[in-house]
N, C-alpha and C positions, 0 to 999 in steps of 0.2 A: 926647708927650701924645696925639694922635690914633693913636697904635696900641693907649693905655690903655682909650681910649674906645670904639675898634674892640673891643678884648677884650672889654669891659664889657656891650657891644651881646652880642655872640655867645653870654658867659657866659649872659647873660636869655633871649634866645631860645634855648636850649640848653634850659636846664631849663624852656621853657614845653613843648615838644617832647615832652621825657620824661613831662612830665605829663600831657600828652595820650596819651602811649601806652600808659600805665599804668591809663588810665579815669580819674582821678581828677576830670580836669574836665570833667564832664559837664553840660554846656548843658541847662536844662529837664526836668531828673531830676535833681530833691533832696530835699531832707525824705522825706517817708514813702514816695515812688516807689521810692525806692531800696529801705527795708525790703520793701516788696512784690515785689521781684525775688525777694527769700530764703525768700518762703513756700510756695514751690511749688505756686501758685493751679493750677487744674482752668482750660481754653476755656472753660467757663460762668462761672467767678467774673472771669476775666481780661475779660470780653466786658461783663460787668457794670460793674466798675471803669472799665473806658474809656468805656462810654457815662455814667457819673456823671461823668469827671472833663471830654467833652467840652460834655454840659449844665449844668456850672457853667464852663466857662472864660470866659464873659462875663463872670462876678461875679469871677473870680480879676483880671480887668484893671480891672474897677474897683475892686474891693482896692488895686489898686497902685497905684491914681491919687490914694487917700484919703491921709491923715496923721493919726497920733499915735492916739486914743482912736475915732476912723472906723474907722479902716484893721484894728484889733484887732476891733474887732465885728463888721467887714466879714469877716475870716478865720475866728472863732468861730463866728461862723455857717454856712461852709464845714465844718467842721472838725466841727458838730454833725452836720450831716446828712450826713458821709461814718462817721462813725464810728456812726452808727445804722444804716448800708446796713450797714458793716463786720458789726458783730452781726447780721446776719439774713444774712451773704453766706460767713464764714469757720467753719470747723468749733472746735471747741474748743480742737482741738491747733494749730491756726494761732494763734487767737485768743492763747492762751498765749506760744507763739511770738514773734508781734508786739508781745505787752508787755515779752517779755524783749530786744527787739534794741532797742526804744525804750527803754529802762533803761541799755543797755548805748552806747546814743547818744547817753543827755544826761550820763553819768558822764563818757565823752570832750569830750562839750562844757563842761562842769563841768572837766574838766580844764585844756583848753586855755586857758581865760578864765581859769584860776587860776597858770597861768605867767608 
């Protein structure tokens, strides 16, 4: 019985390992950071986006601290004023770009919830 358990152990940490090496779990790069990797931003839009994303990260942890119909308005709000920077910050073909990987991200999460 303790050698099952021994395996059991090693099997989990095993495949936490792989997924770490594979990128998949990346700590504080999610949602839309991640499609930002893939748009091949310019040092002036890359420079821009971080100094927005560090002058909201106060309101991103009180987002986190709200609940239910708070916590939605609290991110909405984020979400407004990044995607108004976005339109004065991305070229067209980016712009294009970033709605088709966001289409292509909620059809997999559309998927997965429907397994």
């Amino acid at each position: 019985m303790k050698k099952l358990v021994l395996l059991a152990v090693v099997v989990v940490l095993t495949m936490n390992i792989a997924q770490a090496a594979d990128g998949k779990n990346k700590k504080g790069k999610g949602g839309i950071q991640v499609l930002f990797e893939k748009l091949d931003l310019n040092a002036d839009q890359k420079k821009k986006l971080d100094e927005f994303n560090k002058a909201h990260s106060e309101k991103y942890g009180q987002a986190r601290k709200l609940k239910g119909d708070a916590h939605k308005a609290k991110l909405r709000e984020i979400t407004v004023a990044r995607n108004a920077l976005l339109g004065e910050l991305l070229t067209g073909e980016q712009q294009a770009k970033l709605k088709e990987l966001k289409a292509a991200k909620k059809g997999k999460k559309k998927e997965s919830k429907d397994k």
